[in-house]
C-alpha positions as CSV (number, residue, x, y, z in Angstrom):
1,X,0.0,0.0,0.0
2,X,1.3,3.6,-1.1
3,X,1.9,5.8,1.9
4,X,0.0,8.7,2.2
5,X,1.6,11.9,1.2
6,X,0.9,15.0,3.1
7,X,0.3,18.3,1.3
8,X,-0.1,20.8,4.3
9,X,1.8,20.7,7.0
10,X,1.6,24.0,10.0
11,X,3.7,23.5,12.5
12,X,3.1,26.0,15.6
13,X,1.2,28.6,14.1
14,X,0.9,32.0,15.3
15,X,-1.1,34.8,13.9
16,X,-1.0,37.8,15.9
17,X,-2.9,41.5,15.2
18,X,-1.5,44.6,16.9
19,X,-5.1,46.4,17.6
20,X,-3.9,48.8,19.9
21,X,-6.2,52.3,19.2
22,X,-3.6,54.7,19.9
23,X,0.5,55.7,21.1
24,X,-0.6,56.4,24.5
25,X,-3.0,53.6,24.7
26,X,-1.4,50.0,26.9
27,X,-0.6,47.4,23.5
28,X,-3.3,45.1,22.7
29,X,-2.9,41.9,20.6
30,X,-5.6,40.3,19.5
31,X,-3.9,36.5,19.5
32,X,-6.5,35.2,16.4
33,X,-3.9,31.5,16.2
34,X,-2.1,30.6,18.7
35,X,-0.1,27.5,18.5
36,X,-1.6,25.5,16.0
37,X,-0.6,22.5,13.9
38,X,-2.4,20.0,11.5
39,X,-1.6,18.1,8.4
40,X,-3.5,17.6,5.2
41,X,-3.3,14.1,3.0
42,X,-3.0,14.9,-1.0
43,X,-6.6,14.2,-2.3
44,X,-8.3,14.6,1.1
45,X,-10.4,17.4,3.3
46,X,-9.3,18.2,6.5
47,X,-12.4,20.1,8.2
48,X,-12.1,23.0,10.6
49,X,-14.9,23.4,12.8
50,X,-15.5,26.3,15.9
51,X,-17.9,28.9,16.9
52,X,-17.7,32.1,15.4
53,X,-14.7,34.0,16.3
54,X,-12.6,30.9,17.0
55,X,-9.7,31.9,13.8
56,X,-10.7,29.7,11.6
57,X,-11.1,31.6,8.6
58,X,-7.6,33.5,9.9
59,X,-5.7,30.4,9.6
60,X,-6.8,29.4,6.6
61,X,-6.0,33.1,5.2
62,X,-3.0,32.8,7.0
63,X,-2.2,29.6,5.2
64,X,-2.7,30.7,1.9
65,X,-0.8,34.0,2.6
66,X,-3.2,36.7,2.9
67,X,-1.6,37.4,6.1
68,X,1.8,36.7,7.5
69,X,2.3,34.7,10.7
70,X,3.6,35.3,13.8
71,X,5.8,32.4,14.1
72,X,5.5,29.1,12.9
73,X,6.2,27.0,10.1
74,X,3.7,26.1,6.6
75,X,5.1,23.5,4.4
76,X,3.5,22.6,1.3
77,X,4.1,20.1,-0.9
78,X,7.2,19.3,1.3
79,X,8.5,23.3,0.9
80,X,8.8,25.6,3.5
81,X,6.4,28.8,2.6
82,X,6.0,30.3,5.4
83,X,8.3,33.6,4.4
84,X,8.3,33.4,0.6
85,X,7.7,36.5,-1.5
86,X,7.8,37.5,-5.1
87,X,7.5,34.9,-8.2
88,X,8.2,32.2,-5.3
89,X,4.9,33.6,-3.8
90,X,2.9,34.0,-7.1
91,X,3.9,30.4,-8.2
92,X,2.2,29.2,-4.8
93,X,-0.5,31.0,-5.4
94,X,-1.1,29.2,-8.7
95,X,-1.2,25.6,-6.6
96,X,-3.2,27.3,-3.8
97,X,-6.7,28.5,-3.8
98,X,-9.5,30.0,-1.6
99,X,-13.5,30.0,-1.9
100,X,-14.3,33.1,0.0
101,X,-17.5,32.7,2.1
102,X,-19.3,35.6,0.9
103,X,-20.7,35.1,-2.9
104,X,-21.6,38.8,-3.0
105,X,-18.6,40.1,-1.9
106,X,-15.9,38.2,-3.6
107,X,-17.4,39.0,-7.2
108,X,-16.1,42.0,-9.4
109,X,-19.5,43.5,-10.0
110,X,-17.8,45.5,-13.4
111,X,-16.7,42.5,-14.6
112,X,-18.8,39.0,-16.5
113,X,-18.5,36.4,-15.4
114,X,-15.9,35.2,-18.4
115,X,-13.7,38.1,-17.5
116,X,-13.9,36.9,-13.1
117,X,-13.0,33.3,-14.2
118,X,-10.6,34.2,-17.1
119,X,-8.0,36.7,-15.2
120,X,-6.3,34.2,-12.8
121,X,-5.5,32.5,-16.1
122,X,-3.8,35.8,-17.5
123,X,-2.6,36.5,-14.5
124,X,-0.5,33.1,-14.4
125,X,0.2,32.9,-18.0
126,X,-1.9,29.8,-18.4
127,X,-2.7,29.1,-22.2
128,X,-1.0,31.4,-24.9
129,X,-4.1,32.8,-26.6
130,X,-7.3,34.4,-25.5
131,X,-10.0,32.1,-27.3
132,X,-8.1,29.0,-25.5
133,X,-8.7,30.7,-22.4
134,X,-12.5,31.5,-23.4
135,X,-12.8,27.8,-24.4
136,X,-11.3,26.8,-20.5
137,X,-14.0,29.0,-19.1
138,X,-16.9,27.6,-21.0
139,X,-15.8,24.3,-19.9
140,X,-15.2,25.3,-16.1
141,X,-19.1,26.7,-16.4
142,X,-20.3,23.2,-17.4
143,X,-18.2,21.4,-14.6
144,X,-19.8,23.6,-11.9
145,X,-23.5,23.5,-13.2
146,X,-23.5,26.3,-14.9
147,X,-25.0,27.1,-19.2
148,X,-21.9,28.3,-21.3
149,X,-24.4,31.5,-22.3
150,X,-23.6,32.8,-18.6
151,X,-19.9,33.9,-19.8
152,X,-21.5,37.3,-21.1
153,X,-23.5,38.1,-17.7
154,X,-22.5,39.7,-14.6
155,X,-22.6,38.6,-10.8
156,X,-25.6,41.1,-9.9
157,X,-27.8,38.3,-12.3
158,X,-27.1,35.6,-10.2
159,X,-28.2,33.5,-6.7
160,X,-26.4,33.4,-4.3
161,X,-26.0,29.6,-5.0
162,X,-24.6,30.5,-8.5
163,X,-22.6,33.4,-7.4
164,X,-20.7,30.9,-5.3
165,X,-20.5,28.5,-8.4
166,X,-18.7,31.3,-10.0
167,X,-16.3,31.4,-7.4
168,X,-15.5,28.1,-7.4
169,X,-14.4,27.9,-11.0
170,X,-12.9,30.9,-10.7
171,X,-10.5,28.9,-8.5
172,X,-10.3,25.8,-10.3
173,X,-8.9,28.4,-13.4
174,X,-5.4,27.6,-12.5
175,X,-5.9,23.9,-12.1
176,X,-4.7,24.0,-8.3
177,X,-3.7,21.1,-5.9
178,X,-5.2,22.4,-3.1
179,X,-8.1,24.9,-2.0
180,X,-9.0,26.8,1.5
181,X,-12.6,26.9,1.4
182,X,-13.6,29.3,3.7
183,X,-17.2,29.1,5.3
184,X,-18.3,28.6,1.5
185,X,-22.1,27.2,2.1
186,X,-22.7,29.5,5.5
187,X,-24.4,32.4,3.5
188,X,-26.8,29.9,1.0
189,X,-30.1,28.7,1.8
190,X,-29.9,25.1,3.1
191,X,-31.4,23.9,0.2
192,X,-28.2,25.4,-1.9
193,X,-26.0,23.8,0.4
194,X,-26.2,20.8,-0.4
195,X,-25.9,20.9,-3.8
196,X,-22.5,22.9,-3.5
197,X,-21.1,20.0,-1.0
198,X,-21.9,17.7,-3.7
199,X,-20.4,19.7,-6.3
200,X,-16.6,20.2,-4.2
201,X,-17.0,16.2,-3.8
202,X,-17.4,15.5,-7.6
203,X,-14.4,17.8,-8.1
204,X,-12.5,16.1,-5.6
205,X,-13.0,13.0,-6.6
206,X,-12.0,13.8,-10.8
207,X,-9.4,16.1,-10.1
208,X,-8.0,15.0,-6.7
209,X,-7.3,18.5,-4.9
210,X,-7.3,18.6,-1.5
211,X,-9.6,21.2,0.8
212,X,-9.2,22.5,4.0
213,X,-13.1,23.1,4.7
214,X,-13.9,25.8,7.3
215,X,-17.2,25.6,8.6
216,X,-19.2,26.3,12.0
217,X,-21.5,23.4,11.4
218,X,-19.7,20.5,13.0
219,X,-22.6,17.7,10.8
220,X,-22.0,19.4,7.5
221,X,-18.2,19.7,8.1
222,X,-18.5,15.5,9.1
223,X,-20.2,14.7,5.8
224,X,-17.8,16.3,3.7
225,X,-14.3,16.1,5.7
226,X,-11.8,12.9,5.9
227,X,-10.5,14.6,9.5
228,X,-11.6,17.1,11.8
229,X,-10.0,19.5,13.8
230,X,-12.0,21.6,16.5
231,X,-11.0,24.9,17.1
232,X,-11.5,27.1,20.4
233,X,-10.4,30.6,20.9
234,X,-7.3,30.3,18.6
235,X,-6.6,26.4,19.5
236,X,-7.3,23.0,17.9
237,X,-8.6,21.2,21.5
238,X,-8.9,17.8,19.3
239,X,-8.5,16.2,15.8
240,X,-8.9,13.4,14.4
241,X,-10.5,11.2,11.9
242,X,-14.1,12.7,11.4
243,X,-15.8,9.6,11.6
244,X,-14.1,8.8,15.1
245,X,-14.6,12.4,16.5
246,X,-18.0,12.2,15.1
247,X,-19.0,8.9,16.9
248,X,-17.3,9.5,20.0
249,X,-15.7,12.8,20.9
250,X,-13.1,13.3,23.6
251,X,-12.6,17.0,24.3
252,X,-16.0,18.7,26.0
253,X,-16.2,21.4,23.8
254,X,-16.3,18.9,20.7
255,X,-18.9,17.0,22.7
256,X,-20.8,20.2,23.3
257,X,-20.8,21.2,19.8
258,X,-22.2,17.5,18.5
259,X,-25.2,18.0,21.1
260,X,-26.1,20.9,19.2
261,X,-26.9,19.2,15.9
262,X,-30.5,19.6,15.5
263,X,-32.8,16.2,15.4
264,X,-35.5,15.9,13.0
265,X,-37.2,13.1,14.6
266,X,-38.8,14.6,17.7
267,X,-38.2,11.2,20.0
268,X,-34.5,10.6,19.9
269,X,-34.5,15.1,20.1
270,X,-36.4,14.5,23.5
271,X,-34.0,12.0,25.3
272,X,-31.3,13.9,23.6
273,X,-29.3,15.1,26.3
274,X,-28.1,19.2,25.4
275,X,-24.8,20.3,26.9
276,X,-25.5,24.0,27.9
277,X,-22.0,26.2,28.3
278,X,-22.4,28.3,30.8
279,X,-19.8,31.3,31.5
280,X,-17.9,34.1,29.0
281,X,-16.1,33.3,26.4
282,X,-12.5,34.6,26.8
283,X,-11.3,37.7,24.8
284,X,-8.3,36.8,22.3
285,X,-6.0,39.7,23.7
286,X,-6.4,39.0,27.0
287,X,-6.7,34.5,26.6
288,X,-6.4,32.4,30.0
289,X,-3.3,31.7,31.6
290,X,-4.5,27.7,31.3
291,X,-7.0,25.5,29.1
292,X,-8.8,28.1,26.8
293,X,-11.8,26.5,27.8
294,X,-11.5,26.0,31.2
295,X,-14.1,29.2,31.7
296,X,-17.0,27.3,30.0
297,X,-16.0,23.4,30.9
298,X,-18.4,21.7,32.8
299,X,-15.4,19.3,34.5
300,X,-12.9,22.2,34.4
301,X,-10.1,21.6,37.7
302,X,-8.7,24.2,39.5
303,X,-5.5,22.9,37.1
304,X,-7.3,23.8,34.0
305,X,-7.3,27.5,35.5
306,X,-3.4,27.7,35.9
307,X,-1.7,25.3,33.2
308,X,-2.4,24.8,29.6
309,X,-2.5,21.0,28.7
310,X,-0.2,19.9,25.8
311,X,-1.6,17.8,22.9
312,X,-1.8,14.4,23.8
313,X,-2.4,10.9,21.4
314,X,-5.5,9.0,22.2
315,X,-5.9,6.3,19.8
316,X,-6.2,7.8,16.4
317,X,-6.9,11.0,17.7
318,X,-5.0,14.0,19.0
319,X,-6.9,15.7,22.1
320,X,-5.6,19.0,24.6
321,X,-7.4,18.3,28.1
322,X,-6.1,16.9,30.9
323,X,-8.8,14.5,31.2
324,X,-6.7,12.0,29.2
325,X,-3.3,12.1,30.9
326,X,-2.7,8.6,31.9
């Protein structure tokens, strides 16, 4: 059996914003990651789940270099890119993608549709003449569900749904290995939702790019994702497979989230036990001196409140709580 090959590796990621409001004011720093590592398989989704706030859609800007780190290292496709600039950067770029979780603002609403989907190709030199690129995007409109006629219009005549359907060809354009998508169903009806979950797992499947998937609902995020990592005020408290984290989760917050899933069938909702979080969340520039959760945890020790529990192996699964120090 081949081994797996990993495409994203972060190691100790730190993303750090100076939001101090003036030169006589004390420095604040809002700590958005702080310490986080994961690893994505080639041809895989690794899903990031958290409630809003949490840096998920920071890391994975951070990770495809919309902002520079703190500290910490990114490594893809075996290279180190966390400090890279120029053509080393733009060449990244071109393997690298993002779905941006807003369909209305991510658009050009002066430029068609052919003209959105068409300038990454320019931009990265990608076919020599102008009808070959025309030809790509009619063909990237068909793979995404949408008529070839569409080329002429522009984003203000579109759903939401197909506005994000846009997007997402826009970033298939340069034929990348690997895509952040950012929160890209959270603004579509739930009907939509669906249909563009199916549509990323078709791609995957013929064209073998790998996602990071960023979402706040933990179900939707289990459908879709190969592994799960679950994110709290900056952290990843546990990962693992997403079957396994699903089934039977180790951290509380990850068990908190899962008993929010809504029920449909009103029997099993009744004897559905609800884990209710009670205190305040922490503020990022000012984060506990422990756990991160220790404020809201239900079994929190008087420990959790002074020391901050490393990363631990549990089976398959990588968990930050003391509860499972042996």
């Amino acid at each position: 059996m081949a081994e797996e090959k990993v495409i994203l590796k972060v190691e100790n990621l730190k993303t750090y914003f100076d939001v101090t409001k003036g030169i006589f004011s004390p420095k604040q720093i809002v700590k958005a990651v702080d310490d986080v590592s994961l690893e994505v398989l080639e041809g895989e989704t690794f899903g990031l789940v958290g409630e809003s706030g949490c840096g998920k859609s920071t890391l994975g800007r951070t990770i495809v270099k919309l902002y520079e780190p703190e500290s910490g290292k990114i490594y893809f496709d075996g290279k180190d890119i966390s400090s890279i600039h120029g053509a080393e950067l733009k060449a990244f770029r071109k393997d690298v993608q993002m779905i941006f979780q807003d369909p209305y603002a991510s658009l050009n609403p002066r430029m068609t549709v052919g003209e959105i989907i068409k300038e990454p190709m320019v931009i990265h030199k990608i076919f020599d003449t102008d009808q070959e690129r025309e030809d790509r995007v009619v063909e990237l409109l068909k793979i995404v569900g949408l008529k070839p006629d569409h080329i002429r219009r522009y984003p203000s005549e579109f759903s939401g749904g197909q506005r994000q359907r846009i997007g997402i060809a826009r970033a298939l354009a340069v034929n990348p290995k690997f895509i952040v998508c950012d929160e890209p169903i959270s603004a579509l009806d739930v009907s939509i939702q669906a249909q563009i979950i199916n549509l990323l797992e078709n791609i995957q499947k013929e064209m073998k790019i790998s996602y990071l998937f960023i979402a706040h609902d933990i179900s939707m995020v289990k459908h879709i994702s190969d592994h799960i990592g679950v994110m709290y005020l900056g952290h990843i408290v546990e990962s693992g497979p997403a079957a396994d984290v699903y089934r039977r989760p180790l951290h509380p917050y990850t068990s908190a989230l899962l008993s929010a899933i809504p029920i449909s069938d009103p029997n099993i909702a009744k004897a559905k036990q609800r884990i209710i979080l009670e205190g305040e969340i922490p503020s990022p520039i000012n984060p506990p001196a422990g756990c991160p959760f220790a404020t809201r945890c239900p079994k929190a020790t008087e420990r959790c409140t002074r020391e901050k529990p490393e990363p631990i192996m549990v089976g398959t699964r990588q968990v930050s709580c003391f509860l499972y120090e042996k």
